[in-house]
N, C-alpha and C positions, 0 to 999 in steps of 0.2 A: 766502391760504394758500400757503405753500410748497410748492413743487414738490418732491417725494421727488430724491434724488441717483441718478443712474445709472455703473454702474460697469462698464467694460468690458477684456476680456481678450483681445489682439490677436494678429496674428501678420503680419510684413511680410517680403518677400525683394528680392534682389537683382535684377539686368535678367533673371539668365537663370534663378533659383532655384534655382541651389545653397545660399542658405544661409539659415535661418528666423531669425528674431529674435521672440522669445515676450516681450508684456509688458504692462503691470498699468496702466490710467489710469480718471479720472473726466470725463476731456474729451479725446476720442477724435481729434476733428477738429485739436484742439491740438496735442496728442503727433505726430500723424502730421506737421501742417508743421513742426515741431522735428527731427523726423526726416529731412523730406527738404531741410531748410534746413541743415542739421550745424550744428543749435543744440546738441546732442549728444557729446562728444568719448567715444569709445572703440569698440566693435564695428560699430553702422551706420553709424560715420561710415567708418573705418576700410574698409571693406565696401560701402559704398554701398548702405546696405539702406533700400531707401525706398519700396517698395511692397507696398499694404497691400491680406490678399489674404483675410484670416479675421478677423471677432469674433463674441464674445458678449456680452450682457447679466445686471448682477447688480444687486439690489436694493439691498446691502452691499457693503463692502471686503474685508469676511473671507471671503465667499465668493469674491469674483475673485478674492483673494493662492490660497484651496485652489484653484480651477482653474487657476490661472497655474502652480503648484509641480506640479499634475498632468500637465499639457500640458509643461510642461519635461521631464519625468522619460517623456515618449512618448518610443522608438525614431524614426525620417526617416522610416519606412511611414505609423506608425499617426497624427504629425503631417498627411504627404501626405492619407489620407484624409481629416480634417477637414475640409481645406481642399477633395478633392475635392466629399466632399457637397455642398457649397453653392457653388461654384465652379471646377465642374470644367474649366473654360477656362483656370484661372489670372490672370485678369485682374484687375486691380488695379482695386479697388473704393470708395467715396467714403468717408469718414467722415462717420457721420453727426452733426449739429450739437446740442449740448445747450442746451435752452433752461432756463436757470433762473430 
């Protein structure tokens, strides 16, 4: 039996986190060494945005794209809190690995 797909919505910043980078993947561990390898040309490259500080988990795609397009559209506060809740240290945290 197939393993259901898991979908996740991240959010990575820079060494001293001025700046968030909000984004949409189904292999989380992947995305993020892409990110911090500038397999990537434009904003994290550009930025050095390579550490990975918030996600969540979705069942489906279309629900990660509606929270991704949500979490884009927060003010720097209400993104900051997210990330507080769950990691109020700021510490850059693992991805975790999909097994499918």
């Amino acid at each position: 039996m197939k393993t259901p797909k898991t979908f996740f919505v991240y959010m990575l910043s820079n060494y001293n986190n001025k700046l968030l980078y909000i984004g949409f993947t189904s292999d989380l561990a992947q995305r993020v060494h892409k990110h911090k390898t500038g397999f990537y040309d434009g904003f994290t490259k550009k930025y050095n945005i390579k550490r990975l500080l918030y996600f969540e988990t979705y069942p489906n795609a279309e629900a990660a794209i509606t929270r991704e397009k949500q979490i884009k559209s927060y003010n720097r506060s209400k993104k900051n809190k997210l990330i507080d809740d769950v990691n109020p240290q700021w510490r850059e945290i693992k991805a975790p690995i999909n097994n499918f």
